[in-house]
C-alpha positions in Angstrom: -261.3 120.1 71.2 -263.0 117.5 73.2 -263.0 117.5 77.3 -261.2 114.6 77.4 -258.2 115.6 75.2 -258.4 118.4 78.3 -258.2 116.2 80.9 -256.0 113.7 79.3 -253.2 116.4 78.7 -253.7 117.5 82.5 -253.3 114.3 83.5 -250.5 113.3 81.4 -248.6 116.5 82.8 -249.1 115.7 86.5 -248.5 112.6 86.3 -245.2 113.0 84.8 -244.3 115.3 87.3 -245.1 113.0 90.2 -243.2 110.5 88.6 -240.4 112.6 88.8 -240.8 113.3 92.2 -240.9 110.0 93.0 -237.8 109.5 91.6 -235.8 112.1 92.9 -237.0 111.3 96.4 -236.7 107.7 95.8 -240.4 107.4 96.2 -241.3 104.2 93.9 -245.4 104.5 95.2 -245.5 108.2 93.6 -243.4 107.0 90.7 -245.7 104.2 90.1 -248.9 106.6 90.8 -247.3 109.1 88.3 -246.6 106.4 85.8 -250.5 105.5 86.0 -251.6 108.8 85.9 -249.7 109.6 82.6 -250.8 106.2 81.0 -254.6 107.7 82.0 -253.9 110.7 80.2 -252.7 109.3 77.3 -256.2 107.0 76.9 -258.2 109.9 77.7 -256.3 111.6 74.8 -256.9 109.0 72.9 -260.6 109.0 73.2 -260.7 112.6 72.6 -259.2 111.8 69.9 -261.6 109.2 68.3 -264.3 111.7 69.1 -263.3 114.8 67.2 -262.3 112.8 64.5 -266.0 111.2 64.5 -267.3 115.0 64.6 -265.3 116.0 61.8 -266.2 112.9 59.9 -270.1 113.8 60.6 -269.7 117.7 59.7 -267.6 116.9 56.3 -270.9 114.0 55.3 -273.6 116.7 56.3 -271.4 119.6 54.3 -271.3 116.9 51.4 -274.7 116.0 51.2 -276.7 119.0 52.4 -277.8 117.5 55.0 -278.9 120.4 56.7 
């Protein structure tokens, strides 16, 4: 699992929660920050994403061709 699908969950999960701290204290600044902060986490998982995908792709053509 690539660092960023780490640090995308993290910051997916905090920033949830801020955002609903910011709503139950009627805090739109922390909702907003938390809103941003899960948005973040969602492109970092994204990239994470993209590059285990890219590392699988590259182990399967070096398993297919002996590459090695």
């Amino acid at each position: 699992m690539d660092k960023d699908r780490v640090q995308g969950t993290i910051d997916e999960l905090v920033g949830s929660t801020k955002r609903q701290v910011g709503e139950l204290t009627g805090n739109p600044f922390t909702q907003v920050e938390g809103a941003a902060q899960q948005i973040k986490g969602k492109i970092e998982n994204a990239i994470g994403e993209l590059k285990d995908a890219g590392e699988e792709r590259k182990a399967k053509l070096v398993h297919d061709h002996n590459l090695m």
